[in-house]
SERO-4910 file (N, C-alpha, C, O; in steps of 0.05 Angstrom, whole numbers):
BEGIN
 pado doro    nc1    nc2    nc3   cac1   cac2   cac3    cc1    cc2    cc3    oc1    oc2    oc3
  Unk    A   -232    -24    427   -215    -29    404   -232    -41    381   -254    -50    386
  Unk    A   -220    -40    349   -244    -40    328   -239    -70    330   -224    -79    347
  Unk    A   -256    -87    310   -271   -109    298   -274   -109    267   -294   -111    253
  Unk    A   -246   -107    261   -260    -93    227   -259   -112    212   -236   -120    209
  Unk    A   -278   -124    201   -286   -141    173   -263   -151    163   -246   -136    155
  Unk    A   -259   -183    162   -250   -193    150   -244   -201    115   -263   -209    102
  Unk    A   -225   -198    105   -238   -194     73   -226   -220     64   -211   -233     78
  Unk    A   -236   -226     37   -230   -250     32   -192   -257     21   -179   -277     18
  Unk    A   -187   -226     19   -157   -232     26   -146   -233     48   -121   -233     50
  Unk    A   -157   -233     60   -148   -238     99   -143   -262    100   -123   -271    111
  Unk    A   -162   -279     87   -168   -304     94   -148   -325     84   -139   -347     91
  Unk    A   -144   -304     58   -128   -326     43    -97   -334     48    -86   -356     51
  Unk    A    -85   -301     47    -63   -298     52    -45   -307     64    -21   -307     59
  Unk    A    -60   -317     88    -43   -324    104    -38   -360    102    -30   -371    123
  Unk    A    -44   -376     79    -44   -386     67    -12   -394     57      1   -415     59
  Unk    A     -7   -377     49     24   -366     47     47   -369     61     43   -358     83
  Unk    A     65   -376     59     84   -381     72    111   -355     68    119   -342     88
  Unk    A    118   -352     49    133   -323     49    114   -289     47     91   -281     41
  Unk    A    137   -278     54    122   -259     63    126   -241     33    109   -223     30
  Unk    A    147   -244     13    143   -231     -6    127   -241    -18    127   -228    -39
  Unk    A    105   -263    -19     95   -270    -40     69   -265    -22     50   -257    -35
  Unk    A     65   -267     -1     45   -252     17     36   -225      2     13   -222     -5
  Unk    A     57   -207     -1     53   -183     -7     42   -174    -36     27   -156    -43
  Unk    A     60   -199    -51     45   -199    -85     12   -210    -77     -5   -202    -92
  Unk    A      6   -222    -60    -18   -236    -74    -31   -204    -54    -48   -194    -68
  Unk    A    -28   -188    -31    -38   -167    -25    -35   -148    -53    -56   -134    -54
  Unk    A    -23   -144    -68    -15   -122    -98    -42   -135   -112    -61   -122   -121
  Unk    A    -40   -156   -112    -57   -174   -136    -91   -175   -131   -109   -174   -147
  Unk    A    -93   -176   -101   -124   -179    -95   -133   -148    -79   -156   -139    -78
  Unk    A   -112   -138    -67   -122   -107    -43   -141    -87    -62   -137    -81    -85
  Unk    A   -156    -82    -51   -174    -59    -69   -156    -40    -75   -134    -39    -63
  Unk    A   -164    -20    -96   -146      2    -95   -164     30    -84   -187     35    -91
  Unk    A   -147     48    -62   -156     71    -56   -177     84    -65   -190     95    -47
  Unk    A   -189     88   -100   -199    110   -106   -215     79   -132   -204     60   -143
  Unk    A   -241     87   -133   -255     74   -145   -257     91   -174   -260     75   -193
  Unk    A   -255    114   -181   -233    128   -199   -221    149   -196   -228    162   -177
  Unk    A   -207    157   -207   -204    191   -198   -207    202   -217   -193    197   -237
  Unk    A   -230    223   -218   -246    245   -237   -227    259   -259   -204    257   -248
  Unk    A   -223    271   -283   -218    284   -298   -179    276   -307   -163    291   -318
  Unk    A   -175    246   -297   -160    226   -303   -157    216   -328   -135    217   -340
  Unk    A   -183    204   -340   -178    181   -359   -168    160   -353   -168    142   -371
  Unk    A   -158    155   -332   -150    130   -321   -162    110   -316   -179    115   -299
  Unk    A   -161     80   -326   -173     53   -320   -154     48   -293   -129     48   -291
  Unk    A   -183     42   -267   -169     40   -245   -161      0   -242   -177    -19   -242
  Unk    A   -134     -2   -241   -120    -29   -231   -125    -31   -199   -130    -12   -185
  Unk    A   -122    -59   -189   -112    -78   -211   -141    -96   -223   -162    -92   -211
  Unk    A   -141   -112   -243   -162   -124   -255   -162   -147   -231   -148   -150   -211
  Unk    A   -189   -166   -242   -204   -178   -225   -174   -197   -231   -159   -198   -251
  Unk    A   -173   -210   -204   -144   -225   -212   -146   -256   -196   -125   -269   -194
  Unk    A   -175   -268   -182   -181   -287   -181   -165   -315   -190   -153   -330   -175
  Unk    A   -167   -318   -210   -153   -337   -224   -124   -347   -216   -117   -370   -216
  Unk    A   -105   -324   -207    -83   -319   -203    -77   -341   -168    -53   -346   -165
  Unk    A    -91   -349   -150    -89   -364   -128    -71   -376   -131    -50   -370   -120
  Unk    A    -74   -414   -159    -67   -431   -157    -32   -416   -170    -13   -432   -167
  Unk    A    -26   -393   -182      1   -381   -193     10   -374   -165     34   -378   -162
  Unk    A     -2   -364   -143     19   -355   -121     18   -374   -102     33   -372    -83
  Unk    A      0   -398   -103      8   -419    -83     35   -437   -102     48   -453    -88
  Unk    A     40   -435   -121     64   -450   -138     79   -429   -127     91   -433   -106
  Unk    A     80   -411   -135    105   -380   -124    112   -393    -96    133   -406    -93
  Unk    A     96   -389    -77    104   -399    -52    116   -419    -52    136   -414    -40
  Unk    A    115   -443    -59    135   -462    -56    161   -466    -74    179   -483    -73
  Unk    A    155   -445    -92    184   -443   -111    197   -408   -111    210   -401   -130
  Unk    A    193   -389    -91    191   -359    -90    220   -354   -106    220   -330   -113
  Unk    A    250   -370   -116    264   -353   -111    272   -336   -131    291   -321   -127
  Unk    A    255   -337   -156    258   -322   -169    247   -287   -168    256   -266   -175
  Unk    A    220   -299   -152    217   -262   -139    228   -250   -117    226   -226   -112
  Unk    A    244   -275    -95    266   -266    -77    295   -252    -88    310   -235    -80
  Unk    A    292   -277   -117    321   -259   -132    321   -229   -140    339   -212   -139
  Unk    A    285   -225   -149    285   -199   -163    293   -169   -140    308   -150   -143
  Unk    A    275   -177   -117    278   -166    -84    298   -156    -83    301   -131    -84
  Unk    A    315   -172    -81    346   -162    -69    362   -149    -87    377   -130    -84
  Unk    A    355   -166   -109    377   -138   -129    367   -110   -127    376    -94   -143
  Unk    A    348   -104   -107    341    -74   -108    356    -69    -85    355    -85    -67
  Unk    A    374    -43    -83    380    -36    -63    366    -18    -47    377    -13    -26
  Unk    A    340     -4    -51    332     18    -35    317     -3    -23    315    -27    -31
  Unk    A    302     11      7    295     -3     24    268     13     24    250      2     37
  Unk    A    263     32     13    235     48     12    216     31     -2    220     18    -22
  Unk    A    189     31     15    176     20      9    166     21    -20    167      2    -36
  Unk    A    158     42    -24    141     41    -56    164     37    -71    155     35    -93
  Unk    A    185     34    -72    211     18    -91    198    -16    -88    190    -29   -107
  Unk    A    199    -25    -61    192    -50    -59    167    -61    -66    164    -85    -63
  Unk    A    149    -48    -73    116    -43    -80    126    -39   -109    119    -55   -126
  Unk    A    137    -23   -113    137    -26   -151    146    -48   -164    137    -56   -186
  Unk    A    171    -61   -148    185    -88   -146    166   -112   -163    168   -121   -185
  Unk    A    141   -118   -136    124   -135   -137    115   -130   -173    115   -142   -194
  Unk    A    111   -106   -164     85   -109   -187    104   -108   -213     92   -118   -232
  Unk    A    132    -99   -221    142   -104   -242    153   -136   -243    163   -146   -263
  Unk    A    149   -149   -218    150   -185   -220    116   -187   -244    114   -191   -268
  Unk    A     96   -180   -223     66   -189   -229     68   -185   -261     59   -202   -276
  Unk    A     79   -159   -273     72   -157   -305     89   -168   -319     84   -166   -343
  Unk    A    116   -182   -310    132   -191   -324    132   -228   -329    147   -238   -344
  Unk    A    114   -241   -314    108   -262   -306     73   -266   -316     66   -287   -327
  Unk    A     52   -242   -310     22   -260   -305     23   -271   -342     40   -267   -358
  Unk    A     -1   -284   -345      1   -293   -379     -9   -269   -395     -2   -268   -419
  Unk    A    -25   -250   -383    -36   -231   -389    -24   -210   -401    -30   -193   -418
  Unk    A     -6   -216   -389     12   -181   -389     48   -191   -404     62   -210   -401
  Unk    A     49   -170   -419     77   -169   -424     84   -139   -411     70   -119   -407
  Unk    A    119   -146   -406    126   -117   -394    140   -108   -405    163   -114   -397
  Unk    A    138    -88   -428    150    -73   -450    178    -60   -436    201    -68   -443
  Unk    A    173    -36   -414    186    -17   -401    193    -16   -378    175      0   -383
  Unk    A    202    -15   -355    201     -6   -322    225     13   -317    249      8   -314
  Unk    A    207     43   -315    219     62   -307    239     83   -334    260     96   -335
  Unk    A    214     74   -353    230     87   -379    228    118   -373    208    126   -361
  Unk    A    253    139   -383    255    168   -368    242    176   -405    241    166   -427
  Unk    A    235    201   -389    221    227   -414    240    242   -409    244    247   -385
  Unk    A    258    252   -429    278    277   -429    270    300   -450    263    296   -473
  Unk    A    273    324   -437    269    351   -462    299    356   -462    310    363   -441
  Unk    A    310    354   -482    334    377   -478    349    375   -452    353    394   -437
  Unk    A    359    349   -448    367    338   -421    357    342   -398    372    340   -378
  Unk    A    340    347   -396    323    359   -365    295    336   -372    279    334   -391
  Unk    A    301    319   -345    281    293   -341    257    302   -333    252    306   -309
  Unk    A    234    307   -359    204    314   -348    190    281   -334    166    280   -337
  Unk    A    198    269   -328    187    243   -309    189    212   -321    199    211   -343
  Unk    A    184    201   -316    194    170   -323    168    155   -326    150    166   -314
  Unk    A    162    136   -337    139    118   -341    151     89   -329    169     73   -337
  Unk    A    124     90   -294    126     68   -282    127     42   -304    147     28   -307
  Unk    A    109     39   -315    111     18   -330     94     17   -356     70     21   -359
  Unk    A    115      9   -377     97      9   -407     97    -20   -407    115    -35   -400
  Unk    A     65    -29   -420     55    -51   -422     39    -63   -444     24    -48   -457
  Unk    A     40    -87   -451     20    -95   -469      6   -116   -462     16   -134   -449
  Unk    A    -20   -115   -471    -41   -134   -455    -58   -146   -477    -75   -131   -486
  Unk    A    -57   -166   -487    -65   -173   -513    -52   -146   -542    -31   -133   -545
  Unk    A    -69   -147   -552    -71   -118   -573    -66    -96   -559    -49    -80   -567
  Unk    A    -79    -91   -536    -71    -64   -524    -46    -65   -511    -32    -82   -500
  Unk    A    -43    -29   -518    -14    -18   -503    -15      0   -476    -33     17   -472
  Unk    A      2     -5   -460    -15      4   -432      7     29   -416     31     30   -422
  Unk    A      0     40   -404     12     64   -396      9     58   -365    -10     72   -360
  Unk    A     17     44   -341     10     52   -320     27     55   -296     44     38   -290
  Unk    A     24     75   -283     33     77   -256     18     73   -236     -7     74   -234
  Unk    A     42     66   -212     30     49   -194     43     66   -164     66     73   -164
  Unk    A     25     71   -140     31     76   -114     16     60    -91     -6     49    -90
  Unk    A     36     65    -73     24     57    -45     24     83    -33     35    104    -37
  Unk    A      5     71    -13      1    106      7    -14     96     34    -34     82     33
  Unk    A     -3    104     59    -11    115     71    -21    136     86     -6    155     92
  Unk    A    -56    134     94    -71    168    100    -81    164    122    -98    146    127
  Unk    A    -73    179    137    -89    191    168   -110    212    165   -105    236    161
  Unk    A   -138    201    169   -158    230    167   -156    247    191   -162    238    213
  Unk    A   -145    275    188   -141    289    203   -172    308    220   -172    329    233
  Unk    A   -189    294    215   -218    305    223   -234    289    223   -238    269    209
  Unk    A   -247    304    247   -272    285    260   -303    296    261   -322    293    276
  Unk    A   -295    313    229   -333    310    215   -320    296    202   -296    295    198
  Unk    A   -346    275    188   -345    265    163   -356    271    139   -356    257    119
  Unk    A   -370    299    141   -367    320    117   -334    318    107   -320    306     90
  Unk    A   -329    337    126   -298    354    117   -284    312    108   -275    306     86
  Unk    A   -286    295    125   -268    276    124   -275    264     85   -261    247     74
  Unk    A   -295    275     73   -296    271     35   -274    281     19   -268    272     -3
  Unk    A   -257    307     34   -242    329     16   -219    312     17   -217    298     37
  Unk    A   -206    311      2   -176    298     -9   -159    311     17   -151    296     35
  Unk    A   -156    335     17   -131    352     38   -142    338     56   -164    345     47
  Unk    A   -149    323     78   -164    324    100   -146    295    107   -145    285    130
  Unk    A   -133    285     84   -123    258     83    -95    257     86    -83    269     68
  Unk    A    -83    246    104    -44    273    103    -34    242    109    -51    225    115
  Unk    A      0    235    107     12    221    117     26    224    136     37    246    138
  Unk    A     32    199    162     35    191    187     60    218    190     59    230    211
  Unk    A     80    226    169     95    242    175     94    276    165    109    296    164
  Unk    A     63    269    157     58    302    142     75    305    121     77    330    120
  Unk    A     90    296    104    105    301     90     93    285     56    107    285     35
  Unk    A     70    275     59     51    279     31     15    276     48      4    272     70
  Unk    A      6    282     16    -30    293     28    -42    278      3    -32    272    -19
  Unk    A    -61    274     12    -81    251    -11    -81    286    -39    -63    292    -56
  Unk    A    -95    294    -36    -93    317    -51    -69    328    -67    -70    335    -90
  Unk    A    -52    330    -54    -31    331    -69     -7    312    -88     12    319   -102
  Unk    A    -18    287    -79    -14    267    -92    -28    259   -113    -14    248   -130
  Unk    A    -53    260   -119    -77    266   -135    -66    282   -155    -56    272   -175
  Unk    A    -66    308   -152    -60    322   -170    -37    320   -179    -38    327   -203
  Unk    A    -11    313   -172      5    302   -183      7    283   -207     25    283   -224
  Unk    A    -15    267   -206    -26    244   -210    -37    245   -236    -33    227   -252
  Unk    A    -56    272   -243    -71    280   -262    -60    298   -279    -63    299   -303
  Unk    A    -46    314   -265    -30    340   -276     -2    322   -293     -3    320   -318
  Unk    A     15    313   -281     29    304   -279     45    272   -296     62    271   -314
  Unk    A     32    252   -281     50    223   -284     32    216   -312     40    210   -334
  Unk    A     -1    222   -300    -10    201   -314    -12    212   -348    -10    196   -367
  Unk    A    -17    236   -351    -11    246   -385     20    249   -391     28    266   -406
  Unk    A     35    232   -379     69    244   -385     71    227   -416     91    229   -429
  Unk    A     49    212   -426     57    193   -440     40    206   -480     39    197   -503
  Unk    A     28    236   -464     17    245   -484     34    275   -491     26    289   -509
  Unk    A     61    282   -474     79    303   -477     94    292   -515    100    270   -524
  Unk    A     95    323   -526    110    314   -555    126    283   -550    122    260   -558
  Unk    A    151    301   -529    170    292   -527    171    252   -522    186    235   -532
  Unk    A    151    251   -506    145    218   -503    136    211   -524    144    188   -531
  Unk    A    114    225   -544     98    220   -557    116    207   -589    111    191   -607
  Unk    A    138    226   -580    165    216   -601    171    193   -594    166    175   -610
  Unk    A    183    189   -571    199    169   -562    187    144   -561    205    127   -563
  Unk    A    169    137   -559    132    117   -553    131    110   -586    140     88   -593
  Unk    A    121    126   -607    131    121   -638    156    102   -641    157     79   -650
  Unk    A    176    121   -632    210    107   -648    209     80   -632    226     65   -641
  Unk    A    199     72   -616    202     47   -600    180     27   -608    189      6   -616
  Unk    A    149     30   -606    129     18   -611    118     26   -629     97     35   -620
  Unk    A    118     29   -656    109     45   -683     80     27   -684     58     37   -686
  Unk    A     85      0   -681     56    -10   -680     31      1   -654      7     -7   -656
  Unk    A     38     14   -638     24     24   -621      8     46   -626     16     69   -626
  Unk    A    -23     38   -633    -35     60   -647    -47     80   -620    -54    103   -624
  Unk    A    -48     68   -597    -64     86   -577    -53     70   -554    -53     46   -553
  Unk    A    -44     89   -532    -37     75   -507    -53     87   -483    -53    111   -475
  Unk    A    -72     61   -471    -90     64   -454    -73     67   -417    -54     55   -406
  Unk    A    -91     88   -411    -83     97   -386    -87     86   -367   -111     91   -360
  Unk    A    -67     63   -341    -84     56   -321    -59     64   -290    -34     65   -288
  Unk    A    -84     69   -271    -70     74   -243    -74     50   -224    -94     36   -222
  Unk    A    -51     48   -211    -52     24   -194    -37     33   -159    -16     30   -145
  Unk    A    -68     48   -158    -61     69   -125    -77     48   -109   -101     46   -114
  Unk    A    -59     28    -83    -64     24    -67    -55     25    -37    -31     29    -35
  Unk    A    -65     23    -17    -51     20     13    -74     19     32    -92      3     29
  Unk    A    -76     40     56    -87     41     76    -97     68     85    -80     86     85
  Unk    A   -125     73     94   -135     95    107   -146     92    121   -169     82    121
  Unk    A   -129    106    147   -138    110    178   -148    125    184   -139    147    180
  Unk    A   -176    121    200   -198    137    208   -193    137    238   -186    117    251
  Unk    A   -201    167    250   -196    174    274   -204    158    288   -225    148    278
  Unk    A   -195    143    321   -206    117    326   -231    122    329   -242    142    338
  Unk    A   -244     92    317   -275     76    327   -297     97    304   -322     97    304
  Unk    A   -284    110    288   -300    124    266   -296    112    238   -278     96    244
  Unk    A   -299    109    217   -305     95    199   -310    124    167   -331    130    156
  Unk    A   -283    133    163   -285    157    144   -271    142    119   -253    125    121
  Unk    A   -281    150     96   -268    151     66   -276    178     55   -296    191     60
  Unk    A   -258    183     39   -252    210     16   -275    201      1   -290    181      1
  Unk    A   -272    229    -17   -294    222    -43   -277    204    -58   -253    203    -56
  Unk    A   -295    184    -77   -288    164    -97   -264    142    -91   -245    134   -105
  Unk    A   -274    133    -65   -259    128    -53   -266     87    -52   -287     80    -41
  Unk    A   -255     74    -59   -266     42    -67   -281     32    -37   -274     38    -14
  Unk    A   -303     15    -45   -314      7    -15   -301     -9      0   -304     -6     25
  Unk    A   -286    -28     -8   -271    -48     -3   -241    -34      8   -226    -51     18
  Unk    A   -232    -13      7   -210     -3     10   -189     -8     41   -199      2     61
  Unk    A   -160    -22     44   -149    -27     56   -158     -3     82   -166     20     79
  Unk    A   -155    -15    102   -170     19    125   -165      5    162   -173    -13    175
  Unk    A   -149     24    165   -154     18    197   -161     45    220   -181     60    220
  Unk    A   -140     45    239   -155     76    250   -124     83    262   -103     76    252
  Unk    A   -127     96    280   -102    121    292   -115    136    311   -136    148    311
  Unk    A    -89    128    338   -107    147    369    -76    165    367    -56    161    352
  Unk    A    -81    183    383    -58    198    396    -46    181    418    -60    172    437
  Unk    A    -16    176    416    -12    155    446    -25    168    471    -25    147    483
  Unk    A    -33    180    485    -48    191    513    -71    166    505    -70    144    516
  Unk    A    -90    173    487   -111    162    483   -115    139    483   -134    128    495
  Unk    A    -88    123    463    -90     95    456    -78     84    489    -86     63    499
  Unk    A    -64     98    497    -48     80    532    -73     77    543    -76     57    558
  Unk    A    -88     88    542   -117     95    566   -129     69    554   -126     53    572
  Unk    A   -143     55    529   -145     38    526   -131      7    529   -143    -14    533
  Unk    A   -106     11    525    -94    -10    517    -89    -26    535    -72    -43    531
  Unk    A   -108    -25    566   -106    -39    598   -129    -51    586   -126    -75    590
  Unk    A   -150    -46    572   -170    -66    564   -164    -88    547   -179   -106    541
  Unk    A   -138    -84    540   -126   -113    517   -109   -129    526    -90   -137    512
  Unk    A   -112   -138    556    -92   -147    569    -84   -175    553    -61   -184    554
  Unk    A   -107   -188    537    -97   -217    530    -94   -211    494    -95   -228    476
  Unk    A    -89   -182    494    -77   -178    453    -49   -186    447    -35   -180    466
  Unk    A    -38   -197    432    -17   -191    419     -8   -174    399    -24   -167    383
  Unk    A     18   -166    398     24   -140    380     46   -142    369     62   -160    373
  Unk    A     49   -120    351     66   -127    337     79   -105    329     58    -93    324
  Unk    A     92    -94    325    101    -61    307    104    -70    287    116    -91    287
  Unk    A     94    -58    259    106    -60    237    126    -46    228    123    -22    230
  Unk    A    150    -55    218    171    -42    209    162    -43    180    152    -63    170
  Unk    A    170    -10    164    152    -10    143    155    -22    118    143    -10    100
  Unk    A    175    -51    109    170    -66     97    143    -81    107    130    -88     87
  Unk    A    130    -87    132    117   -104    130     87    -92    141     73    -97    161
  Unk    A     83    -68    112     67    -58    123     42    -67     95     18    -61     95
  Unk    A     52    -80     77     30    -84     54      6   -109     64    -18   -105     67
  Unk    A     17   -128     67     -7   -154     71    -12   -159    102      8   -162    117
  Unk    A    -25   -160    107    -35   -166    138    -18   -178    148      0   -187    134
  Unk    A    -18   -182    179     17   -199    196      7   -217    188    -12   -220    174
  Unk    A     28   -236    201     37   -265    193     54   -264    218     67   -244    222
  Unk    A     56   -284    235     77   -291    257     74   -319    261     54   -333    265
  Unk    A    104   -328    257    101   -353    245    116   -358    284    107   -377    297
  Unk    A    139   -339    296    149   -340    328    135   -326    343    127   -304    337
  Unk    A    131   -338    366    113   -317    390    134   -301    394    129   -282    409
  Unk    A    162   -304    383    178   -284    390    175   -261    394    180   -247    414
  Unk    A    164   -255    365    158   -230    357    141   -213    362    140   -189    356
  Unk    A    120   -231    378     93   -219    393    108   -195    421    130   -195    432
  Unk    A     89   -182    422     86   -160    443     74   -162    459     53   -171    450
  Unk    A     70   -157    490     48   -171    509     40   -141    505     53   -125    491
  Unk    A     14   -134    522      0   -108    520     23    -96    541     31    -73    534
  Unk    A     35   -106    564     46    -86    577     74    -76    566     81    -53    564
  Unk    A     95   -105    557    111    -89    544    103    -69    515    116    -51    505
  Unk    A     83    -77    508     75    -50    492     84    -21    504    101     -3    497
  Unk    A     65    -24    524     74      5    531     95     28    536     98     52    532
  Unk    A    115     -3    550    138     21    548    143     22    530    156     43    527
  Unk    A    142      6    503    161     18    470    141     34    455    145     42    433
  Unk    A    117     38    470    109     65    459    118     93    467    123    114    455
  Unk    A    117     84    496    123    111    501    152    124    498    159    147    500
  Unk    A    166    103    494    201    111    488    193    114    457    198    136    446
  Unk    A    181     95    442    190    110    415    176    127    401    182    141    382
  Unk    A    154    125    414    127    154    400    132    186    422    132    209    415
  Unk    A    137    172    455    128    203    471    155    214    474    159    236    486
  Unk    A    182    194    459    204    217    464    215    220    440    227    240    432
  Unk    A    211    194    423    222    194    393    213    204    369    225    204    347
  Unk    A    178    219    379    162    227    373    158    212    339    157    226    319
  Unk    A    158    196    340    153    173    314    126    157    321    121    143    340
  Unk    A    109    164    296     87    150    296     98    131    281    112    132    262
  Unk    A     82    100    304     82     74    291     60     50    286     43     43    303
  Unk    A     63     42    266     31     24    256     43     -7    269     63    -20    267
  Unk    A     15     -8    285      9    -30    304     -5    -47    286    -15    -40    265
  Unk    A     -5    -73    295    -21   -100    284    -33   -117    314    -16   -128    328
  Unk    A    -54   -119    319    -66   -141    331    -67   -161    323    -71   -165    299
  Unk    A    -62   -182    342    -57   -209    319    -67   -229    344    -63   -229    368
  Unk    A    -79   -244    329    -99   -261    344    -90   -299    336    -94   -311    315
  Unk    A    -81   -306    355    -74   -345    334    -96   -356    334   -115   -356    349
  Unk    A    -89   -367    307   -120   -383    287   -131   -399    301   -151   -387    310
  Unk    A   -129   -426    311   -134   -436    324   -119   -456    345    -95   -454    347
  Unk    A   -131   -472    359   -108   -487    381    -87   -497    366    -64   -492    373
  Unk    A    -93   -515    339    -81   -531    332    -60   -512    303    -45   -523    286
  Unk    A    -65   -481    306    -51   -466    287    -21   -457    293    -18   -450    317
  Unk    A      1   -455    279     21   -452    288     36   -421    285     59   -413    290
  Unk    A     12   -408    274     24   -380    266     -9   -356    280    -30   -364    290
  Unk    A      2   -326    273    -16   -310    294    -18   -303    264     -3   -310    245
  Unk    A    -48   -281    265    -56   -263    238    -74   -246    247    -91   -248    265
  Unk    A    -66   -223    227    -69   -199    235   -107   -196    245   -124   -206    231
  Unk    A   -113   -179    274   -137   -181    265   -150   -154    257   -173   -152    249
  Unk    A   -131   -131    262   -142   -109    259   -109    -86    257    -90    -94    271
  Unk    A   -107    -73    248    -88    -47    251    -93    -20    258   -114     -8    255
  Unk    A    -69     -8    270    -71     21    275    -47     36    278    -28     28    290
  Unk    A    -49     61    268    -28     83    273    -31     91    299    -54     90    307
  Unk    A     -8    102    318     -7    107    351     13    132    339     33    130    325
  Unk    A      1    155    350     13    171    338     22    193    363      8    194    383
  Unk    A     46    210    360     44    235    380     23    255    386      9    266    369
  Unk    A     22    259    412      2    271    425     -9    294    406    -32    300    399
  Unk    A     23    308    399     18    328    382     13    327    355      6    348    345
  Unk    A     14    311    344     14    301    319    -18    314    309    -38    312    324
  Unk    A    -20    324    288     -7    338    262     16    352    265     35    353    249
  Unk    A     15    360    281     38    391    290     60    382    293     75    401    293
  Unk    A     79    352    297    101    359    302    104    322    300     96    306    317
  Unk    A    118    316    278    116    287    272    138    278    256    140    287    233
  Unk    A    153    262    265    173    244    236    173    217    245    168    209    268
  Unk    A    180    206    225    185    184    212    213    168    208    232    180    199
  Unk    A    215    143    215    247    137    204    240    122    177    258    114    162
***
């Protein structure tokens, strides 16, 4: 089983006492996926955001204003709850004012797409959208594992590649169409030029005990791995003294946190809730190892992650 590098947001985070503000300071410090993406124009987010510690150790002991913001959202999908954060982060850092969130582009009543968020940052005016993603590399060269398609999600139902181009084609010039170009004027007339930035972060899983990134892909980038369950059961008699955890996929942004052994998993009852919920429910699910800090620590943290996926998987996979 891996050993993967601790980062200096590992360390901190758990520092933290709520788990939404866990997840902002993961938005605020996590590398992002793609160190840029080519023929974009995009300034890749988020900026160096250091400074920001002693603002989310106050958050933590006073959260309820970003607990208030939380709940007034009703969807439960993650990147809703990921946009959440970060329309807290620009509406709050000193840096940032938050002009817009989720302003729509209309032609002739037909919605050509919405702008995650219009911003201003001193003098400048800011254009950016923001994703989370998770990618399973479906190959085991690490030639082919450079190509964008090669990068798919746990349910096959998006691809690093096709989110990309979405990305370029798509979100990130929506702000240079006539029609916005109108609308961006009648609203901000003082806005002489609005600078483009992407704020693509999450996790990429490399086939186990291999170590793959895409092209342009950040060195620092969130990353764990993914067995087929056959594979991972055959190991998982070697972790007799691990604890575990399933992530349910709110709590899939900042590393665990287990504040009850409740919630821990021994390696054996692992097994049977893999095999009932992956070998018949055929649902791939992301695991957390979690290791307690020390004797005198009162909570477990994460020490490593992974996707456990169906045997068959590419070929035949969902998701709840």
């Amino acid at each position: 089983m891996p050993n993967t590098t601790t980062s200096l947001l590992k360390m901190h985070v758990h520092e933290l006492q709520h788990q939404a503000v866990r997840d902002l300071a993961w938005c605020c410090f996590s590398a992002p996926l793609l160190q840029e993406l080519p023929e974009s124009g995009a300034t890749i987010l988020p900026f160096n955001n250091d400074q920001l510690w002693p603002w989310l150790v106050a958050l933590d002991q006073q959260p309820a204003e970003l607990l208030k913001q939380i709940s007034a959202v009703k969807s439960t999908r993650l990147g809703i709850y990921y946009e959440t954060l970060w329309r807290f982060y620009f509406s709050q850092h000193p840096e940032w004012e938050l002009l817009q969130h989720n302003l729509q582009v209309e032609r002739t009543g037909i919605t050509l797409g919405a702008f995650d968020f219009l911003c201003r940052r001193g003098s400048e005016y800011w254009h950016i959208e923001t994703a989370v993603k998770f990618y399973l590399c479906n190959t085991i060269n690490p030639d082919d594992a450079r190509n964008w398609h090669h990068w798919i999600g746990p349910a096959r139902q998006d691809r690093l590649d096709l989110k990309l181009a979405h990305l370029r084609q798509h979100q990130l010039p929506l702000h240079q169409t006539p029609e916005a170009t109108t609308q961006l004027q009648r609203l901000y007339p003082e806005a002489t030029e609005w600078k483009t930035g992407l704020c693509l972060q999450g996790y990429l899983f490399s086939p186990a005990l291999r170590t793959f990134s895409p092209a342009f892909s950040s060195e620092n980038h969130g990353n764990g791995y993914w067995w087929h369950l056959h594979d991972f059961l055959q190991q998982l008699h070697k972790q007799i003294d691990t604890r575990w955890i399933i992530l349910e996929r709110q709590r899939w942004l900042s590393p665990a946190h287990v504040n009850d052994k409740i919630e821990l998993v021994a390696t054996a009852d692992l097994t049977t809730q893999l095999q009932i919920q992956i070998g018949e429910m055929k649902r791939p699910l992301l695991l957390a190892a979690l290791t307690k800090t020390d004797p005198a620590g009162n909570y477990w943290a994460e020490d490593w992650r992974g996707f456990v996926v169906p045997d068959s998987w590419p070929n035949n996979a969902s998701i709840a």
